[in-house]
N, C-alpha and C positions, 0 to 999 in steps of 0.2 A: 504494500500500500504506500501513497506518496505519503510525501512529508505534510506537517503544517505549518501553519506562518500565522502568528496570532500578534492582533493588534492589542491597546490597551485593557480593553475590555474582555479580551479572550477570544474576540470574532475572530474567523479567518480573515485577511486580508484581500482574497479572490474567491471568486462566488466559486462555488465544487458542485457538481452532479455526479450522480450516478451515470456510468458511461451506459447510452444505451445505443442501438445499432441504428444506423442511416433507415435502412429499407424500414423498419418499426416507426421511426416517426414518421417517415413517409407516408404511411399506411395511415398512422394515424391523421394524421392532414389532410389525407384523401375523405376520412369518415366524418372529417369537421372537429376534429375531438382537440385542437391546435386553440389555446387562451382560455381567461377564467371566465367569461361571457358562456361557454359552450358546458363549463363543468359546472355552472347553475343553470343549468337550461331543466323545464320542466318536466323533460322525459329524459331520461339517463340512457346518454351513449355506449354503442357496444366498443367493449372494450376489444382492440383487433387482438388477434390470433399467437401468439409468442411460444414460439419451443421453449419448455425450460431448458437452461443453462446458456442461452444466445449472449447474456453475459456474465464476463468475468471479471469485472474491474469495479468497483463501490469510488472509485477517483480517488482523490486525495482526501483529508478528515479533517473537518472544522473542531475547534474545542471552544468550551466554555464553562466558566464557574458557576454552578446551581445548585444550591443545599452544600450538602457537605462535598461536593462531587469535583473533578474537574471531568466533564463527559466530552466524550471523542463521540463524535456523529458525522453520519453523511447527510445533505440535504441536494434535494432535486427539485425544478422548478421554479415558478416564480415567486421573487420574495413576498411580492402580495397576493398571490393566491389563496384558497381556501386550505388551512393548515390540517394534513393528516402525519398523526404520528403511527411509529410501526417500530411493535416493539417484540427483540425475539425471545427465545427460551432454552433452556438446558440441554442438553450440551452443544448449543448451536451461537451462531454471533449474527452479526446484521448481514452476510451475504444470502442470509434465507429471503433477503427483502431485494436483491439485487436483478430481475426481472418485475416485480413488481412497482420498484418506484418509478425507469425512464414511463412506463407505461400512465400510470398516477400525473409523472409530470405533462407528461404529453398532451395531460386530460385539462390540463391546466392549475393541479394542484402544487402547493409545496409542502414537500414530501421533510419529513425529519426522522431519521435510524439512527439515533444513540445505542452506544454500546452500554448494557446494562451495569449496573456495578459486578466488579471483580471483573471483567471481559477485555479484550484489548486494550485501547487508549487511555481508558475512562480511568483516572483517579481519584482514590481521597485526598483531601486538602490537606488535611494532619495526620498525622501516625497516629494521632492520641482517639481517635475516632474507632469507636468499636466494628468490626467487619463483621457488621448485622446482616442479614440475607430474609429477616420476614417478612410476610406478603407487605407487613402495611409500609415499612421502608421504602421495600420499591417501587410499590405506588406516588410515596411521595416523592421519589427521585423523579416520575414523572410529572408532577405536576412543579415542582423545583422549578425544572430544564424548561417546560412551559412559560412561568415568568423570566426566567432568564431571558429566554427569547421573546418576550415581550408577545407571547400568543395565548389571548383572553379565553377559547374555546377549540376544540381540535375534534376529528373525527378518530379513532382512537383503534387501531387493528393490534391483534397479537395470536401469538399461540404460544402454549405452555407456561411457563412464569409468566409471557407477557402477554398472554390468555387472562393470567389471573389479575394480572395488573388493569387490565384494562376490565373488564369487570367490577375492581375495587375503585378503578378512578370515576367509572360510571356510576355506581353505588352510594360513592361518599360526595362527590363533586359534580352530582350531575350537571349542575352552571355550567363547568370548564368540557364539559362533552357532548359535542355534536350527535353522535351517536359511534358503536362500535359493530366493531368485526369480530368475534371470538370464537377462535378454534375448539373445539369440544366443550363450548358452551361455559355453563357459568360454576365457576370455578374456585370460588370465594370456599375460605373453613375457617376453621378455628382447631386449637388446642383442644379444646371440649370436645367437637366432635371428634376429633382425630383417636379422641380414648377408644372407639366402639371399635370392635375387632372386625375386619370385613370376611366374606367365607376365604378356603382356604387357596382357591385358585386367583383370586385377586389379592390376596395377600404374596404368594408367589410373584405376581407380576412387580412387585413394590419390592423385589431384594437386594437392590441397591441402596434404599432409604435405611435397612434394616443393616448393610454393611458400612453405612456409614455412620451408624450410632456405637460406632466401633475404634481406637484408637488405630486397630490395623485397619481399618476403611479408611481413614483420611490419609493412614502412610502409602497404601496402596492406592488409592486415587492420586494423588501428588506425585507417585512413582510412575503411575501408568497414565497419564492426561490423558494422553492422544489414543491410545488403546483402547482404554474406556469408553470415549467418545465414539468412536467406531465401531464396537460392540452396539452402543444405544442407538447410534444410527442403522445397523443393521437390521436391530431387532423391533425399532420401532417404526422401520421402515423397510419391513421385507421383500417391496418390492421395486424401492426404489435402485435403481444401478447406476450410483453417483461413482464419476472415477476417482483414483488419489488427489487430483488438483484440486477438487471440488472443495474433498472433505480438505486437503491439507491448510488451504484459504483460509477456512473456520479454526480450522484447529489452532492458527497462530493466537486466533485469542483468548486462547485456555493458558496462555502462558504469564498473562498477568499475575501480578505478585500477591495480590487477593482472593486469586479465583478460589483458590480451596478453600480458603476458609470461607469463603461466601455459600459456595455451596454445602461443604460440611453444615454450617449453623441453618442454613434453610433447610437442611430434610431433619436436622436434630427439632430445629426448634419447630417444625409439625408435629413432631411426634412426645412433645414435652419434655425434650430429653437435653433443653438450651435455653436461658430466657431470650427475650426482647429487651428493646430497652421502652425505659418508661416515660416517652414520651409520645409511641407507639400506644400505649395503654388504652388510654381513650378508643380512638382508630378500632384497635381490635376488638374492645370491647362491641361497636355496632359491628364488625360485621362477623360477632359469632351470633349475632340477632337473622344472621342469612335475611340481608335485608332485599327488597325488590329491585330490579334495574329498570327505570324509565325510561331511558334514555332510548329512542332509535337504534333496535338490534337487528344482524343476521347473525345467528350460529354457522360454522360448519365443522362438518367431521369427513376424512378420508373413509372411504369404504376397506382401506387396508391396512390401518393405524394400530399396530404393534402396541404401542403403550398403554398403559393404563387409563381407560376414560368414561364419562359417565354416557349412558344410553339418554339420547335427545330427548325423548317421552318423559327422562325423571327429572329435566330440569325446565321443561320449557315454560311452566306458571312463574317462573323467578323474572321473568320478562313481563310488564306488565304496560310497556308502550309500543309501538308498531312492530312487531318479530317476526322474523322468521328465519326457517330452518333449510341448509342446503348441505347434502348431502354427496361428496364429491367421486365418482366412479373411475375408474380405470388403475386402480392399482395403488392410489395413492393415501400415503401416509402421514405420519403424526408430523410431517415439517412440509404442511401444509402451502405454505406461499412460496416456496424457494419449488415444490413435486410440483404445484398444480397454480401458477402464477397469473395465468388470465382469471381463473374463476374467481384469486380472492383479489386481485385489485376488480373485479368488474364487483363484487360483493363491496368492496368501498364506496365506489360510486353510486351502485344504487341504495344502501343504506345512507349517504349523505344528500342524493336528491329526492331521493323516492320518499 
């Protein structure tokens, strides 16, 4: 990935895109889908056609100080555009969003893919800073990076952690959310419930959580990053056939100096087995209330999604403003926008016009 260049305030000094391919915008221009006039248009544009992996480059990475963070992100699009954030999940980084944003911008949107805490770029500001990893942290790391960039309300995509994030920002902040895009639906818990044992075949699928409530789980995750990760991506994604560049791309950002402990203390502290810190308290306390999401939803789930997730029929009352559910065919898996990248930017678009 290129360098950055950061002005006073942490901006980058030169606007950065995701690189996307000539013949894509082209297409796109041809459908009209070219400025923000066309990405509030009353009927939501189809989004053209994209092989996953047409690209390989996220550009260079803008930085900026938000909360406790300094976050490395790529941004695509226009600076005034209508702001969708995209955010990804374990053990993956922002190239899962890397067909899906030239597409997003094309649409006329600007597109934001911060790196979560602990994942490539993205720093803490102090040492003295506890490398927390619970849901409700990361939610506020997004809404942070939000004000930082000076962006009052956003349309709000993820899957996995940033399935649950976006879920939580929609939950607690509906104001700052347009509406969202969430992979395997809604995804919000708590400590409380996290006690109930689930049967023993879904408990099986969770034995990574279980190996890392373990001092040899975090020696052995830290020993094995890139391993690890490819196991998960294999299994949660049986039938995806990503080659080494693909995974190796991502994998650079499990190298950060936090990533273990971020995720160690996130599957610990589900399972009660780590605090929080308490200024989280509050936060968690609504949403072990499993509170409703208002906000403008679509769900989706891959019809070949390996990991562990809940069945669409058990969560879709948790939606109580315009929903709905799309369920995505041909093979595709828990890493959802990087396997099947037309269906969830066109899932963007039409959950922020529709």
């Amino acid at each position: 990935m290129g360098s950055s260049t950061r002005t006073r305030n942490g901006v980058d000094l030169h606007r950065r895109r995701f690189v996307g391919t000539a013949a894509m915008i082209a297409a796109a221009a041809e459908l009209g889908m070219i400025g923000r006039a066309k990405a509030q248009s009353a009927k939501p544009a189809a989004v053209p056609a994209i092989a996953p992996g047409t690209n390989t480059s996220v550009g260079s990475l803008r930085r900026i100080d938000a909360g406790a963070l300094s976050v490395g992100y790529a941004e695509a699009g226009p600076a005034d555009g209508p702001a969708v954030l995209l955010l990804h999940g374990w053990p993956y980084d922002i190239y899962s969003y890397v067909d899906v944003a030239p597409l997003l911008a094309a649409s006329g949107y600007r597109v934001i893919v911060p790196y979560l805490r602990g994942y490539g770029t993205t720093r803490f500001l102090s040492s003295e800073t506890a490398r927390n990893g619970q849901p409700a942290a990361l939610a506020a790391d997004a809404i942070a990076l939000m004000d930082a960039l000076k962006i009052q309300h956003a349309t709000i995509g993820g899957y996995d952690w940033g399935g649950r994030s976006a879920c939580i920002v929609a939950a607690l902040w509906p104001e700052r959310c347009k509406g969202i895009v969430a992979v395997s639906g809604y995804l919000i818990g708590s400590q409380a419930a996290n006690r109930n044992p689930l049967p023993p075949k879904a408990e099986q699928a969770w034995w990574y959580q279980y190996y890392f409530a373990t001092e040899r789980g975090r020696a052995g995750y830290d020993q094995n990053r890139r391993d690890f990760a490819r196991l998960i991506w294999q299994t949660a994604s049986p039938q995806w056939k990503f080659d080494d560049a693909t995974f190796l791309r991502s994998a650079a950002a499990f190298d950060n100096p936090d990533h273990v402990a971020i995720v160690i203390h996130n599957y610990r502290w589900r399972l009660g087995l780590a605090e929080g810190e308490a200024q989280y308290d509050d936060l968690e306390q609504k949403l072990a209330a499993a509170p409703v999401i208002t906000v403008p939803t679509i769900t989706m789930e891959g019809d070949a999604n390996g990991a562990p997730h809940p069945e669409p029929a058990s969560y879709a009352k948790k939606f109580s403003g315009k929903y709905e559910h799309r369920t995505i065919a041909g093979g595709v898996g828990h890493n959802l926008p990087q396997e099947a990248p037309q269906a969830f930017a066109q899932a963007i678009l039409d959950v922020d016009q529709g």
